[in-house]
N, CA, C and O atoms as a GROMACS GRO file, in nm:
protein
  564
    1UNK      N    1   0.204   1.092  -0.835
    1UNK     CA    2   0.216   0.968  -0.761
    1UNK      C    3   0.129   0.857  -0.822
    1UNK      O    4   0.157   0.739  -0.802
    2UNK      N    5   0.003   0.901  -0.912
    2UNK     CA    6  -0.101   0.789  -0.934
    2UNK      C    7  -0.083   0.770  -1.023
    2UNK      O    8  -0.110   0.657  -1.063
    3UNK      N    9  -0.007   0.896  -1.142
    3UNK     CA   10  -0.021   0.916  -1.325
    3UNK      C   11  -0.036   0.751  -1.381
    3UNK      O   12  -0.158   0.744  -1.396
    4UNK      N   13   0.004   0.658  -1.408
    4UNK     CA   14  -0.023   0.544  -1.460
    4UNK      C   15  -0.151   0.484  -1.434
    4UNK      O   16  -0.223   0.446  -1.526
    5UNK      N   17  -0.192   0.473  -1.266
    5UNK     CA   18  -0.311   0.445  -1.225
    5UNK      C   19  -0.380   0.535  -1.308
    5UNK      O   20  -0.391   0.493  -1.424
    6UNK      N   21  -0.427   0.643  -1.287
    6UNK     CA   22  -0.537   0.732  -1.315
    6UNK      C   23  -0.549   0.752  -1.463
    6UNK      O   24  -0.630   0.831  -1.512
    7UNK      N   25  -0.463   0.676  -1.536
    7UNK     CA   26  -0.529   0.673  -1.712
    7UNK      C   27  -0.630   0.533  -1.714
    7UNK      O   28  -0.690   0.511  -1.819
    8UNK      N   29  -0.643   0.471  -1.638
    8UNK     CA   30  -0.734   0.379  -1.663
    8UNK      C   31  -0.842   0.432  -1.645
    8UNK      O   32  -0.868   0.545  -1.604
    9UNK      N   33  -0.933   0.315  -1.690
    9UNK     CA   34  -1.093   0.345  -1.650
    9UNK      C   35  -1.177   0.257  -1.530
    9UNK      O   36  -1.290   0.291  -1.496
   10UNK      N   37  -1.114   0.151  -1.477
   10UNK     CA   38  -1.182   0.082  -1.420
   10UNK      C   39  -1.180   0.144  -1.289
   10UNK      O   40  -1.101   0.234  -1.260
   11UNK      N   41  -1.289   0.083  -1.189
   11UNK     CA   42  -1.312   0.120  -1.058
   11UNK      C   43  -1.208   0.060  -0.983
   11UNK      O   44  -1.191  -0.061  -1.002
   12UNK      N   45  -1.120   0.132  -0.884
   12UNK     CA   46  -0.989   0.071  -0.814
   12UNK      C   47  -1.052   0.049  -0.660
   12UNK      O   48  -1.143   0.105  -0.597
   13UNK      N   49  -0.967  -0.050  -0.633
   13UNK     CA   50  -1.004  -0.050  -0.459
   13UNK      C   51  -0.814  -0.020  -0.400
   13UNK      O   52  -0.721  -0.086  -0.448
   14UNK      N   53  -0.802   0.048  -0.332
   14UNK     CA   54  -0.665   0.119  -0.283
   14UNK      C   55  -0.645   0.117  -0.157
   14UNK      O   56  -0.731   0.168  -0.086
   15UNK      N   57  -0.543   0.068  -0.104
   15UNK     CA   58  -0.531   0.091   0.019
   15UNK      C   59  -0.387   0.118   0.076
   15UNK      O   60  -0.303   0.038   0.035
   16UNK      N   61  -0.342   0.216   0.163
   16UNK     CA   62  -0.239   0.226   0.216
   16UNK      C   63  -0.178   0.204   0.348
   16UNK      O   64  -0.250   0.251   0.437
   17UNK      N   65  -0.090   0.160   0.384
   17UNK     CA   66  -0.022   0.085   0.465
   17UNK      C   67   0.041   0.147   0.563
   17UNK      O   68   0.158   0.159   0.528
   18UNK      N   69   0.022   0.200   0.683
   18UNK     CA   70   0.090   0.236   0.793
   18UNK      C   71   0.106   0.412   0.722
   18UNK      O   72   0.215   0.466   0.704
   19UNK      N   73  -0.045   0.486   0.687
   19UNK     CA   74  -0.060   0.580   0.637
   19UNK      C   75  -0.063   0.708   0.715
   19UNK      O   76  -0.058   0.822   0.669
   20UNK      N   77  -0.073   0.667   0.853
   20UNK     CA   78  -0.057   0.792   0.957
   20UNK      C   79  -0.200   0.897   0.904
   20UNK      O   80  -0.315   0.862   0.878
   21UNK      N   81  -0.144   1.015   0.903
   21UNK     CA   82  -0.231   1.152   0.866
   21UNK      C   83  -0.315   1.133   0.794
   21UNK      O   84  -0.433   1.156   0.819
   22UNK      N   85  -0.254   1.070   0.646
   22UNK     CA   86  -0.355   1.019   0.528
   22UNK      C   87  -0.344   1.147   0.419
   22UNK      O   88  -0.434   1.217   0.373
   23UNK      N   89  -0.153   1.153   0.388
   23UNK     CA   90  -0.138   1.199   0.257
   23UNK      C   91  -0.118   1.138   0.137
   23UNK      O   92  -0.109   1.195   0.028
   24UNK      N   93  -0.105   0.945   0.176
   24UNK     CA   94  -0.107   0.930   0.033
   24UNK      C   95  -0.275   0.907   0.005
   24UNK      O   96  -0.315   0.905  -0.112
   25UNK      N   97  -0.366   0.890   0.114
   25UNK     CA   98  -0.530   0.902   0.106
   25UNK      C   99  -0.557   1.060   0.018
   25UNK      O  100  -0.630   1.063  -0.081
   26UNK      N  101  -0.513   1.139   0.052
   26UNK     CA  102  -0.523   1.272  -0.023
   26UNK      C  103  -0.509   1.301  -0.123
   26UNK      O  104  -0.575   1.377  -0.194
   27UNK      N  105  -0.375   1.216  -0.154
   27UNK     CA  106  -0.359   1.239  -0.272
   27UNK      C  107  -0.416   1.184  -0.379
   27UNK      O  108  -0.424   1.227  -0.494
   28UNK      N  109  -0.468   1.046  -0.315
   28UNK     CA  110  -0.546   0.935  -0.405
   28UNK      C  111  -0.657   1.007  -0.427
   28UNK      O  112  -0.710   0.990  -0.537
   29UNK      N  113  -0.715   1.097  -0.340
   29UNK     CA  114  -0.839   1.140  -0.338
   29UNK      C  115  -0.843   1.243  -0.441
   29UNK      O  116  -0.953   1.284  -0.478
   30UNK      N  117  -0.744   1.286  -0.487
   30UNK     CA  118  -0.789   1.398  -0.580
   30UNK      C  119  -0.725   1.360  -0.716
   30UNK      O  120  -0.756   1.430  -0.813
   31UNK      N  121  -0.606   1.215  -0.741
   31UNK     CA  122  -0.574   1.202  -0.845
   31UNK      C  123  -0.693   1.097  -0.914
   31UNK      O  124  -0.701   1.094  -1.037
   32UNK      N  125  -0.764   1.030  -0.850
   32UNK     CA  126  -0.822   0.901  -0.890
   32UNK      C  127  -0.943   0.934  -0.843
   32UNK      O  128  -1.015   0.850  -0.896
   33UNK      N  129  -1.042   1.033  -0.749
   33UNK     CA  130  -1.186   1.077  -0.760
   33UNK      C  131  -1.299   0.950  -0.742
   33UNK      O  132  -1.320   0.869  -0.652
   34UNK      N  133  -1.360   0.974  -0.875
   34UNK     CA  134  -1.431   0.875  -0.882
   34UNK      C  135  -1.402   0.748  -0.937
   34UNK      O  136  -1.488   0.690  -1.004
   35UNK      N  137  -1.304   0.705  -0.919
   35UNK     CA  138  -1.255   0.588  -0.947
   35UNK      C  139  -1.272   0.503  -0.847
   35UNK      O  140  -1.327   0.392  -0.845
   36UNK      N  141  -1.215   0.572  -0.757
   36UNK     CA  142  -1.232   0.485  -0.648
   36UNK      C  143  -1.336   0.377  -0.591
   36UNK      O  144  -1.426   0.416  -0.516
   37UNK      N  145  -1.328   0.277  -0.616
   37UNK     CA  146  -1.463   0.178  -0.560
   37UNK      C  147  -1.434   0.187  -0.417
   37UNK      O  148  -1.526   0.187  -0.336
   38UNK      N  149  -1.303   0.196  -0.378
   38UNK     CA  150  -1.265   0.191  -0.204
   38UNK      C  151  -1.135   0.234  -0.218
   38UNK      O  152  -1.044   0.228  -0.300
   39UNK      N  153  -1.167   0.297  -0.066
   39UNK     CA  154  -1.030   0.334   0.023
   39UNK      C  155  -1.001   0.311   0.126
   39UNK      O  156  -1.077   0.316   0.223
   40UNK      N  157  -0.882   0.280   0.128
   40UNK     CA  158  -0.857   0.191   0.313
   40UNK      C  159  -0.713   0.221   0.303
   40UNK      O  160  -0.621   0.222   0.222
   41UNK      N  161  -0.753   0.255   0.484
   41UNK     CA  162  -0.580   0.276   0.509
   41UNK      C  163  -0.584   0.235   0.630
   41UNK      O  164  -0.674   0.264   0.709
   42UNK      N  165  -0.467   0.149   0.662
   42UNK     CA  166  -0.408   0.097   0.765
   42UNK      C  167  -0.296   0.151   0.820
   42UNK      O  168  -0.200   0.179   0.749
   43UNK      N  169  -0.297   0.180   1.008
   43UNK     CA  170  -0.244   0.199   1.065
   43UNK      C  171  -0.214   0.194   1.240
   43UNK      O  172  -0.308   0.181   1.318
   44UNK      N  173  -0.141   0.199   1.264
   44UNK     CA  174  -0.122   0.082   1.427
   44UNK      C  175  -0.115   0.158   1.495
   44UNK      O  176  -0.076   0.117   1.604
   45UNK      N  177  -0.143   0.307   1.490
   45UNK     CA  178  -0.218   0.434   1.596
   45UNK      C  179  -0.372   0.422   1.581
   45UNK      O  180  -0.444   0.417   1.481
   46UNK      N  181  -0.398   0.419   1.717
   46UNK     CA  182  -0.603   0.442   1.705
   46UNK      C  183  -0.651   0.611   1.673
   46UNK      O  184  -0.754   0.657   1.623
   47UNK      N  185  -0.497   0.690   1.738
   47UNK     CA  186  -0.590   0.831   1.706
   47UNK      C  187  -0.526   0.870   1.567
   47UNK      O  188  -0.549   0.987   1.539
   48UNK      N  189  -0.456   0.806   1.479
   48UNK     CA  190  -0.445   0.846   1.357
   48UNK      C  191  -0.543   0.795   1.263
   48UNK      O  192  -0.588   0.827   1.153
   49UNK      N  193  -0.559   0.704   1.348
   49UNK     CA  194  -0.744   0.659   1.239
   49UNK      C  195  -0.829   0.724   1.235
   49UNK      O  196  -0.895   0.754   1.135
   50UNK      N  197  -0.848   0.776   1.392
   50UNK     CA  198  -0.918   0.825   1.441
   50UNK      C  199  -0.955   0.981   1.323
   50UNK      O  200  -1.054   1.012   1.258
   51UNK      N  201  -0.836   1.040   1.340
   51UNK     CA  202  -0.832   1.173   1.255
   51UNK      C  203  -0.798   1.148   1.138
   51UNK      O  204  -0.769   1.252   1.077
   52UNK      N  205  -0.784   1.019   1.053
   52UNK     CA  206  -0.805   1.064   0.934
   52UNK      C  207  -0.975   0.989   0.894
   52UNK      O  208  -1.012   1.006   0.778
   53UNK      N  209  -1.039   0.935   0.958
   53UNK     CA  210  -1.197   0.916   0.941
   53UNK      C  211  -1.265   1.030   0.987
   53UNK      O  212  -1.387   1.034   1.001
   54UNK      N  213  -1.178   1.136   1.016
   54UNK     CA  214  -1.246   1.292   1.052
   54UNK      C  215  -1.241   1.366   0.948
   54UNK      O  216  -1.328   1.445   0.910
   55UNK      N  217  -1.115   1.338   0.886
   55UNK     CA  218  -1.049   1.381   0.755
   55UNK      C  219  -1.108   1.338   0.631
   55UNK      O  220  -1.144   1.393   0.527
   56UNK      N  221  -1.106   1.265   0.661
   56UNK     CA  222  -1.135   1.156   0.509
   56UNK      C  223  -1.294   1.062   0.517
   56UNK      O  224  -1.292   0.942   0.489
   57UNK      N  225  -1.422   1.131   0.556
   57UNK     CA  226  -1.514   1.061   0.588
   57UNK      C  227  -1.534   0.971   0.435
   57UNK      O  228  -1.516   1.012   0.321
   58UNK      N  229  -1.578   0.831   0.484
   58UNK     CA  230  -1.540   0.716   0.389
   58UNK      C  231  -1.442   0.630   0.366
   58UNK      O  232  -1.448   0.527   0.298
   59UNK      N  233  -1.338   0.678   0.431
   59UNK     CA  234  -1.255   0.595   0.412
   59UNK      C  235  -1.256   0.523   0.538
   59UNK      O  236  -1.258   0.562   0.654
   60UNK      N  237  -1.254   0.384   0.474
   60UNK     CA  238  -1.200   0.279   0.576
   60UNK      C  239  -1.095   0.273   0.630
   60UNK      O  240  -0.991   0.253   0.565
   61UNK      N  241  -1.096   0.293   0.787
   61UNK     CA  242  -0.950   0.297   0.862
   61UNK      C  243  -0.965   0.178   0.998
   61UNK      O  244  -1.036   0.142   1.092
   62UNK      N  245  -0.839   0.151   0.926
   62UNK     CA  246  -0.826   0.015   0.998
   62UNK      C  247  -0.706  -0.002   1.067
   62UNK      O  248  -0.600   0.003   1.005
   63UNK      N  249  -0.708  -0.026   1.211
   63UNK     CA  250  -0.611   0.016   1.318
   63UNK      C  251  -0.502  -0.134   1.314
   63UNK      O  252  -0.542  -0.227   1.384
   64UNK      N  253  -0.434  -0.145   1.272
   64UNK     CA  254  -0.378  -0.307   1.251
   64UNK      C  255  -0.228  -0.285   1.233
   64UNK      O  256  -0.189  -0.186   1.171
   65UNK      N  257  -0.144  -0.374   1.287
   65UNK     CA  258  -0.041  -0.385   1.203
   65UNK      C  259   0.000  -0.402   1.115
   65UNK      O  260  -0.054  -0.498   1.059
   66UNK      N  261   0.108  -0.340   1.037
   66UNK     CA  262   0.112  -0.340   0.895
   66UNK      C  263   0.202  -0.449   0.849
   66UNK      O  264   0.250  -0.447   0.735
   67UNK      N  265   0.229  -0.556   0.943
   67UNK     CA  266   0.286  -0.676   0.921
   67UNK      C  267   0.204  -0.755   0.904
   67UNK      O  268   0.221  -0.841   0.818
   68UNK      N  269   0.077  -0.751   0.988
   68UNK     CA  270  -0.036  -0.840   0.993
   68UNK      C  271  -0.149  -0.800   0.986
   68UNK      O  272  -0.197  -0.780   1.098
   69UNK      N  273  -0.233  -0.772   0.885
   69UNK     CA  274  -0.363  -0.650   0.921
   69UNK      C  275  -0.474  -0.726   0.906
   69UNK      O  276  -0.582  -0.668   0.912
   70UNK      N  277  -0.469  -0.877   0.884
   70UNK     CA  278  -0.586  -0.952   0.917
   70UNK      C  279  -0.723  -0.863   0.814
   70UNK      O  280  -0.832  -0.839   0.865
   71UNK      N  281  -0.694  -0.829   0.687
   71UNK     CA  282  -0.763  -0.811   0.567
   71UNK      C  283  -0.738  -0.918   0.491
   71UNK      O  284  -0.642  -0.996   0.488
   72UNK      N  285  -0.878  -0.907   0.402
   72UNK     CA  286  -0.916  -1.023   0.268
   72UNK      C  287  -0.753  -1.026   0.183
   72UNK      O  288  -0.685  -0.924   0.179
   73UNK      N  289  -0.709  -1.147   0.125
   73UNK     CA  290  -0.601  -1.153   0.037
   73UNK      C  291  -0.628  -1.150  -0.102
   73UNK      O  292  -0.681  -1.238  -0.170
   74UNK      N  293  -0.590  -1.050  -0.131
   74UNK     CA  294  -0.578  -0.993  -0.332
   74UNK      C  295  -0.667  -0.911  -0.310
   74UNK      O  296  -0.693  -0.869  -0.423
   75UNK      N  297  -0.763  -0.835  -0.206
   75UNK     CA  298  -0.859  -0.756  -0.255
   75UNK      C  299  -0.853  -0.648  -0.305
   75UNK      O  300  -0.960  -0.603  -0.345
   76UNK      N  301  -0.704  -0.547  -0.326
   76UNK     CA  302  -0.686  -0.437  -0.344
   76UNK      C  303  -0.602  -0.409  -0.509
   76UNK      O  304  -0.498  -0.457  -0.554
   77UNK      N  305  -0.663  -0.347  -0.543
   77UNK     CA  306  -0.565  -0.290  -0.705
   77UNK      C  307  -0.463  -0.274  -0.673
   77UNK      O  308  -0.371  -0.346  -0.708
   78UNK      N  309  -0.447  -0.142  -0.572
   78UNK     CA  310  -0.334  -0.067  -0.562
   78UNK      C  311  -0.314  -0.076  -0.427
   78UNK      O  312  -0.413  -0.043  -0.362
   79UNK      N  313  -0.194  -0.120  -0.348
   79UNK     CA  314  -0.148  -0.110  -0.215
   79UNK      C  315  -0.012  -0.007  -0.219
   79UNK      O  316   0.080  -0.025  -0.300
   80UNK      N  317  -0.012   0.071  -0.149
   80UNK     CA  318   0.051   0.177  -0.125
   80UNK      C  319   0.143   0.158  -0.002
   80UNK      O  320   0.133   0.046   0.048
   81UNK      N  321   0.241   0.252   0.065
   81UNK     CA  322   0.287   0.253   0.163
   81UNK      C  323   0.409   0.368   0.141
   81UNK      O  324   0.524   0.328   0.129
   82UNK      N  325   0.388   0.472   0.137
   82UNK     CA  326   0.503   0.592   0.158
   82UNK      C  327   0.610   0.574   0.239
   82UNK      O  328   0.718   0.560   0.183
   83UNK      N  329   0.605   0.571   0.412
   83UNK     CA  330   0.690   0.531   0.488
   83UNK      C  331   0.707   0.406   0.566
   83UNK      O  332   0.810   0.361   0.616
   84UNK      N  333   0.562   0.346   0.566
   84UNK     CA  334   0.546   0.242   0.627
   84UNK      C  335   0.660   0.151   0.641
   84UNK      O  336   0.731   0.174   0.739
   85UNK      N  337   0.698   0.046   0.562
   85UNK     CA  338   0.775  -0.045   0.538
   85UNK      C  339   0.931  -0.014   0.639
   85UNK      O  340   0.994  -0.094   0.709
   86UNK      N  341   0.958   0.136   0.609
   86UNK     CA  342   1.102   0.176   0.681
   86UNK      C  343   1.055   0.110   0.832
   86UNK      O  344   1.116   0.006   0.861
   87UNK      N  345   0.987   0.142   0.899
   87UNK     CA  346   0.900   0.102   1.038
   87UNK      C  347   0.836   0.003   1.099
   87UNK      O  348   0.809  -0.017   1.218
   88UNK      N  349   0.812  -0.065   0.989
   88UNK     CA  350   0.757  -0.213   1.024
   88UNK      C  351   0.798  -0.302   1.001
   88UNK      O  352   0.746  -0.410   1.030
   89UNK      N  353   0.953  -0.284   0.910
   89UNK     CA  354   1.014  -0.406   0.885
   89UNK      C  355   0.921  -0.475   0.751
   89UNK      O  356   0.806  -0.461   0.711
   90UNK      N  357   1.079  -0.583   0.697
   90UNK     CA  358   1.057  -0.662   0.565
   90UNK      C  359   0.897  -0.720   0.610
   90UNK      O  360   0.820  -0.670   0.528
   91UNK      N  361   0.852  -0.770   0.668
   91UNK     CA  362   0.756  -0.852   0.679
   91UNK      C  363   0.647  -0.764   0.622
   91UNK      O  364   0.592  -0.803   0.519
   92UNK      N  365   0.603  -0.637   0.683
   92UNK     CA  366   0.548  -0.545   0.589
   92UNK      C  367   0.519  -0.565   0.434
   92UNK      O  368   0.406  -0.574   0.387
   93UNK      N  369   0.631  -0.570   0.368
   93UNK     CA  370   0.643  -0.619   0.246
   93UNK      C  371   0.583  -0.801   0.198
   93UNK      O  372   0.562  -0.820   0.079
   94UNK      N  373   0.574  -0.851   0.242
   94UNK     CA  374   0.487  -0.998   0.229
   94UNK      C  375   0.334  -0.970   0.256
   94UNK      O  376   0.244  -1.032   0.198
   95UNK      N  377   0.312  -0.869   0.352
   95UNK     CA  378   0.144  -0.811   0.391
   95UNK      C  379   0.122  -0.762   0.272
   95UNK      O  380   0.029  -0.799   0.201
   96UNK      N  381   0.227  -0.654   0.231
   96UNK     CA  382   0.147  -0.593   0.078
   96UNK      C  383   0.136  -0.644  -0.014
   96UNK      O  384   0.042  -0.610  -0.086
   97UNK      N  385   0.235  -0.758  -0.063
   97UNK     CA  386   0.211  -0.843  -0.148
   97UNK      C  387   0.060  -0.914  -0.177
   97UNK      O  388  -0.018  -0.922  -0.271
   98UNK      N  389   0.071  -0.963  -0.024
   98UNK     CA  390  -0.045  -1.080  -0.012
   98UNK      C  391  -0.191  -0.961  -0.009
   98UNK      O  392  -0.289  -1.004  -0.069
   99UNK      N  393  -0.200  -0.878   0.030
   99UNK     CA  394  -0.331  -0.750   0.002
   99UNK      C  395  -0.382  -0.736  -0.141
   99UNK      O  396  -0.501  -0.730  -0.173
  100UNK      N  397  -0.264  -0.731  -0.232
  100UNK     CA  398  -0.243  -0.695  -0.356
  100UNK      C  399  -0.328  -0.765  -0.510
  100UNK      O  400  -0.255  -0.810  -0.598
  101UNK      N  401  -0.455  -0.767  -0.526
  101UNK     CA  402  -0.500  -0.821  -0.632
  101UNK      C  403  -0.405  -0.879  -0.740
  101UNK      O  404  -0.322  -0.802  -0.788
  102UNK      N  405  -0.410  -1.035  -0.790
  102UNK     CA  406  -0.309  -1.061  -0.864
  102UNK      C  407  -0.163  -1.078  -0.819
  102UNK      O  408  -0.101  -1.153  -0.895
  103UNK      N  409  -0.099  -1.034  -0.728
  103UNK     CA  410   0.016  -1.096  -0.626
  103UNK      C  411   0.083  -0.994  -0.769
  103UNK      O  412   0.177  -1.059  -0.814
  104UNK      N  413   0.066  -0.862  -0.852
  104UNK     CA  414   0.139  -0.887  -0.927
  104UNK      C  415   0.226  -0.709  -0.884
  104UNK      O  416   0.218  -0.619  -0.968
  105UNK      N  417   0.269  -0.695  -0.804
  105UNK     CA  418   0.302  -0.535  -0.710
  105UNK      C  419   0.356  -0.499  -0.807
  105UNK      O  420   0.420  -0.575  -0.879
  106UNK      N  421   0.337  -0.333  -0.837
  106UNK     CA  422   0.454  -0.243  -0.913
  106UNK      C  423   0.564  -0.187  -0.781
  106UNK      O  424   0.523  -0.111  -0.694
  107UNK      N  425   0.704  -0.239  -0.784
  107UNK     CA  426   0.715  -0.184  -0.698
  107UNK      C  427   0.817  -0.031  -0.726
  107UNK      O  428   0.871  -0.024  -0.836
  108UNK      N  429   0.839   0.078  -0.632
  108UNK     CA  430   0.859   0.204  -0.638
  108UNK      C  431   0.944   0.222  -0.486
  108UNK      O  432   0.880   0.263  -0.389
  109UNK      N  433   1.101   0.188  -0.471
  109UNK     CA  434   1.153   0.167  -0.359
  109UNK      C  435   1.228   0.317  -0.358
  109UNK      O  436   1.316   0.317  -0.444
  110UNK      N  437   1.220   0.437  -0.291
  110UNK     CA  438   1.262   0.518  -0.292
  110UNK      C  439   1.353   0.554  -0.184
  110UNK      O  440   1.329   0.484  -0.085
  111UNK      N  441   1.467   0.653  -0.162
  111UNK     CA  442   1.550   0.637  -0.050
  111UNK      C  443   1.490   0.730   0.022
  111UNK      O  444   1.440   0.823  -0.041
  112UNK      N  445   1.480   0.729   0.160
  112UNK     CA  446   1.378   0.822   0.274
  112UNK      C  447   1.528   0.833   0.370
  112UNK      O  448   1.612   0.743   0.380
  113UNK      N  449   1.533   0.973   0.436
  113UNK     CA  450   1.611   1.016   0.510
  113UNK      C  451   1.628   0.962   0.641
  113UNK      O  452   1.724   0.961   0.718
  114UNK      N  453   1.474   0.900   0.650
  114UNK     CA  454   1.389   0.875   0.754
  114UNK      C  455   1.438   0.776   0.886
  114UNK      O  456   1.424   0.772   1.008
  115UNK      N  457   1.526   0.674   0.742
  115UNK     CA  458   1.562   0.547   0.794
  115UNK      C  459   1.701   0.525   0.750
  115UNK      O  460   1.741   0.556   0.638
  116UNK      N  461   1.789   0.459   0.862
  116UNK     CA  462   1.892   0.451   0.785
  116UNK      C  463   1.959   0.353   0.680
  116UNK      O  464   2.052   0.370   0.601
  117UNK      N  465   1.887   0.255   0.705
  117UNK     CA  466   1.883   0.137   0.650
  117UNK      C  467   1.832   0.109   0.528
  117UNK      O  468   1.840   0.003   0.465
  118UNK      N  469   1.770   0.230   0.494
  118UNK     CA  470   1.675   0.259   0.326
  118UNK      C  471   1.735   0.174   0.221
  118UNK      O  472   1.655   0.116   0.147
  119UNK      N  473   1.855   0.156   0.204
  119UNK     CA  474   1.921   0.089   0.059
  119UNK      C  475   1.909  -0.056   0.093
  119UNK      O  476   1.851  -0.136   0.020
  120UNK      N  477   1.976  -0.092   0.223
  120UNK     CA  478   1.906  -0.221   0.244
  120UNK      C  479   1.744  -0.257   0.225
  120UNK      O  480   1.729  -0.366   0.169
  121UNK      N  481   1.649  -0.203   0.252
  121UNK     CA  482   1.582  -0.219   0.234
  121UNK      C  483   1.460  -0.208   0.102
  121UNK      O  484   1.356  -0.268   0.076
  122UNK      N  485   1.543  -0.090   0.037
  122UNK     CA  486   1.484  -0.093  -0.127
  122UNK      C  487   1.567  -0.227  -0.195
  122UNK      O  488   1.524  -0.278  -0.298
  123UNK      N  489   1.682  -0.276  -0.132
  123UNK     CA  490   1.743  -0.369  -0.249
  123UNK      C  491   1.639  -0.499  -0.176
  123UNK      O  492   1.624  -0.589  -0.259
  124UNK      N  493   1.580  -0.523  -0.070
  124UNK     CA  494   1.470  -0.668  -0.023
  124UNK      C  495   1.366  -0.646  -0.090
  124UNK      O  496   1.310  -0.743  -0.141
  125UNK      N  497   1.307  -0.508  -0.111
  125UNK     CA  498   1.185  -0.513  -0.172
  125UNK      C  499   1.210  -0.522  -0.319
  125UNK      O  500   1.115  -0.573  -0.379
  126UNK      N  501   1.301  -0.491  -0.387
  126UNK     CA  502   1.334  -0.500  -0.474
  126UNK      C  503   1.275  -0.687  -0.526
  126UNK      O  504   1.184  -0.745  -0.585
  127UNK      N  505   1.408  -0.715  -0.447
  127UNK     CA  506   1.450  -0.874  -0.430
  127UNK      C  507   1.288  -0.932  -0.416
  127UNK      O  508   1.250  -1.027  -0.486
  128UNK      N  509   1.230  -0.888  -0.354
  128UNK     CA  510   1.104  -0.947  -0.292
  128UNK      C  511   1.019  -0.957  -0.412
  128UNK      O  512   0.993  -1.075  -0.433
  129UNK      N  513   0.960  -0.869  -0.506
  129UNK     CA  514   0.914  -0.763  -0.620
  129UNK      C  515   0.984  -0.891  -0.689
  129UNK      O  516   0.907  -0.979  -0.727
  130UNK      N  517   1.106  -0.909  -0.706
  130UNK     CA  518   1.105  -0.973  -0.810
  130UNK      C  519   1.051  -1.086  -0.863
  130UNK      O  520   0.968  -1.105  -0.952
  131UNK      N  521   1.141  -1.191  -0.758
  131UNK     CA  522   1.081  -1.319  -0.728
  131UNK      C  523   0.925  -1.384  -0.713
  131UNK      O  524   0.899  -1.504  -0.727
  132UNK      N  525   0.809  -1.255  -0.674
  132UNK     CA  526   0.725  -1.280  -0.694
  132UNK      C  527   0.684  -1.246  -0.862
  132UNK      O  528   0.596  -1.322  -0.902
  133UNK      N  529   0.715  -1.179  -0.930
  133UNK     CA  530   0.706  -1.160  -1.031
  133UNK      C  531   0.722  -1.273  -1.129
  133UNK      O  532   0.657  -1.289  -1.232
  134UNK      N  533   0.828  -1.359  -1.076
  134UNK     CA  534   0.882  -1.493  -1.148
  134UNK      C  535   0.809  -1.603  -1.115
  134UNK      O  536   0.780  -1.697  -1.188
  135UNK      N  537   0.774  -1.580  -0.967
  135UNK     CA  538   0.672  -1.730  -0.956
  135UNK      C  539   0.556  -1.726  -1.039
  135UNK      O  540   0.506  -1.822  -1.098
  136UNK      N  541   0.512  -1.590  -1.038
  136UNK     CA  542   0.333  -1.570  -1.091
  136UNK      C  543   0.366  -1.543  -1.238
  136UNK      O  544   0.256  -1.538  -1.292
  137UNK      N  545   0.426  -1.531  -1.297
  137UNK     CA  546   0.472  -1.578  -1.472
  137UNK      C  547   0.483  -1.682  -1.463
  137UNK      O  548   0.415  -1.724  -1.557
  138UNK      N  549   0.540  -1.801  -1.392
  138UNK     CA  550   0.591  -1.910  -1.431
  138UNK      C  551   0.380  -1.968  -1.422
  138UNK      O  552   0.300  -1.989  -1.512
  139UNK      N  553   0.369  -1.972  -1.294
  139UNK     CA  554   0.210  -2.030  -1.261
  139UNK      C  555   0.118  -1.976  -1.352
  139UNK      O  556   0.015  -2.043  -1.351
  140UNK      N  557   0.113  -1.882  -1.431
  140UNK     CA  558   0.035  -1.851  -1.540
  140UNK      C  559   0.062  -1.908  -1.633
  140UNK      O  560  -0.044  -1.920  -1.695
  141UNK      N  561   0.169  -1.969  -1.706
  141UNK     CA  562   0.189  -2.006  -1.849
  141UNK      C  563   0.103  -2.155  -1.865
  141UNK      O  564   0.100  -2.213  -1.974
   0.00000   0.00000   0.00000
């Protein structure tokens, strides 16, 4: 899930999005180690925070919506979200953007059983992914 992340060397700050239990926290935790400068995961249950700051002592858990989580803008390397987005709707997707150090997202739209609407919604994030991609090339040159 991290292989690209975890050949670097720099210290990452990571956070995931409507992370529940805290398996993509787990997984971060053992692909990326000491890399990690921070971990934060957001989610709009208090007792899933609850148990993964039982789970995961250190990690920052932050009870918020994942449309609106009222965190710093660009502070994170890597913003994550496994299922989130199916659940919280497109707007979700503008939160992770705007979280996202550099506005510059890799995005990774996969189809989930979960939801039925999945293709619609990998082709917005897609769409979404792109267009920001084009504004922040164009504002750099």
């Amino acid at each position: 899930m991290f292989g690209n992340v975890a050949k670097g060397r720099k210290p990452l700050r990571l956070i995931d999005i409507a992370g529940g239990s805290g398996s993509v926290v787990e997984r971060a935790t053992n692909s990326l180690g000491e890399r990690l400068e921070e971990l934060a995961c957001v989610d709009l249950s208090p007792s899933a925070m609850k148990l993964l700051e039982q789970r995961f002592p250190g990690v920052h858990a932050v009870v918020a919506d994942a449309r609106d989580t009222g965190l710093e803008s660009g502070r994170y390397d890597v913003v994550t979200s496994q299922f989130g987005m199916e659940y919280a709707g497109l707007d979700s997707i503008d939160e992770m953007m705007r979280l996202a150090r550099g506005r510059r997202p890799a995005c990774n739209a996969r189809p989930s059983p979960r939801w039925r609407h999945t293709s619609a919604m990998q082709r917005e994030l897609l769409r979404r992914c792109e267009s920001l991609r084009r504004r922040t090339s164009l504002t750099r040159r």
